[in-house]
C-alpha positions as CSV (number, residue, x, y, z in Angstrom):
1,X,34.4,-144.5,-53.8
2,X,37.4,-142.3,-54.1
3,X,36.5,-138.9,-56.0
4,X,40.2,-140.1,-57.7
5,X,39.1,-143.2,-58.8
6,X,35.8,-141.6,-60.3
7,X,37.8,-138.9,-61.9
8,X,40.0,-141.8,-64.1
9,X,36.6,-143.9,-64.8
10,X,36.0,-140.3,-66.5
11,X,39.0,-140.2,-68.3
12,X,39.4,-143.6,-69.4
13,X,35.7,-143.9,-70.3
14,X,36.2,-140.7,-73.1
15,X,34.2,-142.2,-75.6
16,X,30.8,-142.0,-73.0
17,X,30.2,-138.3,-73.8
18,X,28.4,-137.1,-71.2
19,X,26.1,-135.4,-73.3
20,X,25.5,-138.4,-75.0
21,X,23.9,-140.5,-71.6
22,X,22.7,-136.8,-70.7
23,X,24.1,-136.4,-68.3
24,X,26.2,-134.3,-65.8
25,X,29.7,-135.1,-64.7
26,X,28.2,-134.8,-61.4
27,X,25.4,-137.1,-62.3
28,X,27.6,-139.2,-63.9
29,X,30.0,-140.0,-60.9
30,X,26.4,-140.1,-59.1
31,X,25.9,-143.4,-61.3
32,X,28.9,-144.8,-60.9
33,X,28.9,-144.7,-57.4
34,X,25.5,-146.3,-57.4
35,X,26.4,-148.9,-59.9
36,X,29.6,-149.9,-58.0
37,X,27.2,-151.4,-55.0
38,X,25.0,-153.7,-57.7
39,X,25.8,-157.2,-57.3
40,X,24.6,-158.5,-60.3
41,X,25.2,-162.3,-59.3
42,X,22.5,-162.5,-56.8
43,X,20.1,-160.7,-58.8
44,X,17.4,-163.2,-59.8
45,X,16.2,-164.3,-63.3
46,X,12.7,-165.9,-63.1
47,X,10.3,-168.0,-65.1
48,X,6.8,-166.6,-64.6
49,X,5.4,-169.6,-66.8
50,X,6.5,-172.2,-64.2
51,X,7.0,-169.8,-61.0
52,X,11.1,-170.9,-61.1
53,X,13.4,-168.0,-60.3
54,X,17.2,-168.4,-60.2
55,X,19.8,-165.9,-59.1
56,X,21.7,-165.1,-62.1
57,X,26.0,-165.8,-60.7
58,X,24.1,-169.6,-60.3
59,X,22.5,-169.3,-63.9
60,X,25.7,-168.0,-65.8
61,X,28.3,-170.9,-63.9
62,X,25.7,-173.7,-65.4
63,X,25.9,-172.1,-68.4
64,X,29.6,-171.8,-68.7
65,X,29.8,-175.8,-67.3
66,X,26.8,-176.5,-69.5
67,X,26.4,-174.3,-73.0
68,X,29.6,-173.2,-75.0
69,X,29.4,-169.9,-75.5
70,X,28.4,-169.5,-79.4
71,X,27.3,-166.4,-82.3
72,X,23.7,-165.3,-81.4
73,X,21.8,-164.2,-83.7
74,X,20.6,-160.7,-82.0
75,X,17.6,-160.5,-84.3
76,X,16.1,-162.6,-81.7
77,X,16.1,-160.5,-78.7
78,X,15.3,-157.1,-80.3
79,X,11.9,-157.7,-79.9
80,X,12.7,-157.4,-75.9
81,X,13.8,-153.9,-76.3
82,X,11.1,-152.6,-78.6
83,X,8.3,-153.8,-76.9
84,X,9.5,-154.6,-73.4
85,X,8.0,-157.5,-73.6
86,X,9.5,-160.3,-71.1
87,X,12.1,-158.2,-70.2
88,X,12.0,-156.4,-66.9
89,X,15.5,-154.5,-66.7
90,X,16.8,-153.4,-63.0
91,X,16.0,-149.7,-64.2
92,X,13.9,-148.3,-67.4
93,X,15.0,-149.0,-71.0
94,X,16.9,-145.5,-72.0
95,X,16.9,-144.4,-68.5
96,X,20.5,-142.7,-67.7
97,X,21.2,-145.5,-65.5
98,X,20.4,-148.0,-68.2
99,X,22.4,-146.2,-71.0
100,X,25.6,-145.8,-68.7
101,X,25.5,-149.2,-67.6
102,X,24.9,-150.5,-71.0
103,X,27.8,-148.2,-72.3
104,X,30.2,-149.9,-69.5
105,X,29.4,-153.2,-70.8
106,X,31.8,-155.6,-71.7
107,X,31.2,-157.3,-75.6
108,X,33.9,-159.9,-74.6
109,X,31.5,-161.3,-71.6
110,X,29.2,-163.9,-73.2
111,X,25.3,-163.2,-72.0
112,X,23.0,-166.0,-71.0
113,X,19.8,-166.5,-73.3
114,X,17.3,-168.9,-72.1
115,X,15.1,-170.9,-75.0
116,X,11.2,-170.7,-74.2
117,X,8.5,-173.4,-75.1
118,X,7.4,-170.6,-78.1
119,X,10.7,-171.1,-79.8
120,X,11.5,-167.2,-78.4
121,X,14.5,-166.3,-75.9
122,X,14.8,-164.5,-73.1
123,X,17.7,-162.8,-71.9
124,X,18.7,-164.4,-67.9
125,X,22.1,-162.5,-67.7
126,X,23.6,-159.6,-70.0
127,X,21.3,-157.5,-71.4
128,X,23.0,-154.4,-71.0
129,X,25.6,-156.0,-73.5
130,X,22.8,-157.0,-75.4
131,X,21.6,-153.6,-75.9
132,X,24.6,-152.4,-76.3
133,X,25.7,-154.6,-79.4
134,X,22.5,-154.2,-81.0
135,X,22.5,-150.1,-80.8
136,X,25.9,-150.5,-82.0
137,X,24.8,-152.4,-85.4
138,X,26.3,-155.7,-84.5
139,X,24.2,-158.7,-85.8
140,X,25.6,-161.3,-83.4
141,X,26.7,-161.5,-79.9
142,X,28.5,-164.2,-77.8
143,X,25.8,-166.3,-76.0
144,X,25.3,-169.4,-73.9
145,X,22.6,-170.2,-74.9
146,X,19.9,-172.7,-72.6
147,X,17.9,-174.9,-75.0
148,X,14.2,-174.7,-73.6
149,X,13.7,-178.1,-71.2
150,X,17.3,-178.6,-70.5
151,X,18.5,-179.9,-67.5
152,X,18.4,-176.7,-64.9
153,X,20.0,-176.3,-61.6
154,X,17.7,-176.3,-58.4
155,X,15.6,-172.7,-58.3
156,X,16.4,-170.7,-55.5
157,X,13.5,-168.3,-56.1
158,X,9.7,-168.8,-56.5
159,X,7.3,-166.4,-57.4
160,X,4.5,-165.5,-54.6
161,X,2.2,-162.5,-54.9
162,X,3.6,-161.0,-58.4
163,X,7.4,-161.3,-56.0
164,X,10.3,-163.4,-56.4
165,X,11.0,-164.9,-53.1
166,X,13.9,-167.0,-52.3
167,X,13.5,-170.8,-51.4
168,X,14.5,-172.1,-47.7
169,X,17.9,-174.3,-48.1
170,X,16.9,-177.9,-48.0
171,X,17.7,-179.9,-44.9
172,X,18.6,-183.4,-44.8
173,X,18.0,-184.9,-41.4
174,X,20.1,-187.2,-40.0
């Protein structure tokens, strides 16, 4: 990325203090840079109760087609944060990298919440906004929210050996 283009993220992104993420303006630009190459679409939200694992752009379109976005009450994920329980982020809970990308998030993006057979949620997609709303005292949060046993598109993941590995494309022979 262009050292310019770092420099206006900066600017435009005042209200990040840098001592607030702890971090340097160096370090800072590090992360961006870093976050820039994540492509959070084909990251993979999994089920480890039935083994299904679904990369998350293919979770969030059913959800848009599927599940109006709605208020959420956030009193039901908090859990996830405090005890990290079901919730594996891409990088630590109050890491740098977890505080700057959940300071970048975008409230106005809806997340995905998946119901479980306990009655409990998970989060499949946003929970950097999730985090985000909740340390900022908000009590709701737009959500699309997938009732537990609704109809779900095809996995594209299993899990094999504690790993989420993607499933071969089905062939149709002729």
């Amino acid at each position: 990325m262009r050292t310019d283009w770092n420099n206006w993220i900066l600017q435009k992104n005042a209200e990040f203090t840098l001592d607030k993420l702890g971090l340097s303006k160096n370090d800072y630009i590090k992360t961006v840079n870093q976050l820039a190459k994540i492509d959070w679409k084909n990251q993979v939200y999994g089920d480890n109760e039935s083994g299904k694992g679904w990369n998350v752009g293919q979770l969030v379109s059913h959800a848009q087609s599927n599940h109006p976005a709605q208020d959420f009450d956030l009193s039901h994920l908090s859990h996830l944060f405090q005890n990290h329980t079901g919730f594996k982020a891409d990088e630590p809970i109050n890491s740098p990298a977890f505080n700057t990308r959940s300071e970048a998030s975008d409230l106005k993006y809806p997340i995905v919440v998946m119901g479980q057979a306990d009655g409990g949620y998970h989060i499949a997609d946003g929970s950097h906004r999730a985090w985000k709303a909740l340390n900022s005292g908000q009590k709701t949060i737009k959500a699309h929210v997938i009732p537990y046993g609704s109809k779900m598109p095809e996995p594209t993941h299993s899990l094999s050996n504690n790993n989420w590995q993607p499933i071969a494309a089905k062939t149709t022979q002729p």
